[in-house]
N, C-alpha and C positions, 0 to 999 in steps of 0.2 A: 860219517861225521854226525855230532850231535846238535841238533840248533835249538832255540827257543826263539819264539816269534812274537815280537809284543803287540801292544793290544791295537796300535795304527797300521796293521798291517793283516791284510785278509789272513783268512785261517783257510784259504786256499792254497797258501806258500806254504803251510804245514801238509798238505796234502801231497802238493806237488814234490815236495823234498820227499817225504814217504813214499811216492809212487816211484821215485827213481833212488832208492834203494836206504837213505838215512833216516835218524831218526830226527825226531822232530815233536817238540811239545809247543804249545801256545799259551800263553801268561793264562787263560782262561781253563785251560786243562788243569788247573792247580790253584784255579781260586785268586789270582795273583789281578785281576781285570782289577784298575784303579789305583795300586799298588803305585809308590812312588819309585822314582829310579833309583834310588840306594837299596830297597827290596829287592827290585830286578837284578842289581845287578850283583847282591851279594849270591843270589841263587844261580845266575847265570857261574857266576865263577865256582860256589862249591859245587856244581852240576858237570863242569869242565865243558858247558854248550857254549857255541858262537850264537851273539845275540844277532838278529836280524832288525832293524829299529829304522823308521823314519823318525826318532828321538832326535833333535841333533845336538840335544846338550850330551848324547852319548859321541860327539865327535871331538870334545874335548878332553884334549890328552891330557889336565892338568889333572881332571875334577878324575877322569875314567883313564889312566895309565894305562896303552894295549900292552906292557908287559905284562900288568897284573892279572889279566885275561885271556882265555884260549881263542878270543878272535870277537871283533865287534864290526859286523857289517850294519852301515845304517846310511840309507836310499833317500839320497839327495835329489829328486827328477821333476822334474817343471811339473809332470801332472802324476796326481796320488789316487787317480781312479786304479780298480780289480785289474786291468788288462796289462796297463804301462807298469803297474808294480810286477805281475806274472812273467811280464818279457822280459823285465831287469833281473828277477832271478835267472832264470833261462839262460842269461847270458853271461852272468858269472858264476855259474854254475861251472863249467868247462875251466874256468880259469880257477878256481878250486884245485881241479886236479892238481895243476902244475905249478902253481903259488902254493906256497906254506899261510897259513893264515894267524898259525899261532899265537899269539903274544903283539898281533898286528890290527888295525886300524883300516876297517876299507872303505871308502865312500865311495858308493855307486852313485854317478850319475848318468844320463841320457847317455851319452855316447863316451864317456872314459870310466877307469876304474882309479882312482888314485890310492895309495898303499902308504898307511902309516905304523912306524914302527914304534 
């Protein structure tokens, strides 16, 4: 799978998705750091990557439509330090496999995953 990782979120998740086998770019690999979210997300969509964003004006379906996009995961968790962000990929990471993400909305938090279409 292909992600891009915006700029409130380590560029350790770009690592981590790369060490376990996707590809993965960060708003910063392309000069994009500052960029507003109509930037992001026009590149996210011509790129066909799922955004990964603690953004959460990207959890609105009006302004960000997940049909219009190949998948917008964005990390809703009481704490936005390196470790609790690493875990929350970690753990839907697996739920990847078996969920389709496509054209869908996913807000991770602490202990659920909620799935918008």
């Amino acid at each position: 799978m292909k992600f891009k990782i915006d700029e409130n979120i380590p560029v350790d998740v770009a690592e981590l998705l790369i060490e376990v086998g996707h590809d993965a770019h960060t708003v910063y690999d392309e000069d994009l750091g500052g960029a507003s979210d109509e930037v992001i997300a026009r590149k996210v969509k011509r790129e066909k990557r799922i955004l990964v964003t603690s953004d959460l004006d990207f959890s609105d379906i009006r302004t960000y439509p997940p049909a219009f996009y190949y998948g917008i995961i964005v990390l809703r968790l009481s704490r936005q330090d390196k470790n609790t962000i690493l875990s929350a990929v970690q753990t839907f990471l697996p739920v990847l496999e078996q969920e389709p993400i496509e054209a869908k909305l996913w807000i991770v938090e602490d202990k659920k995953i909620r799935i918008r279409e």
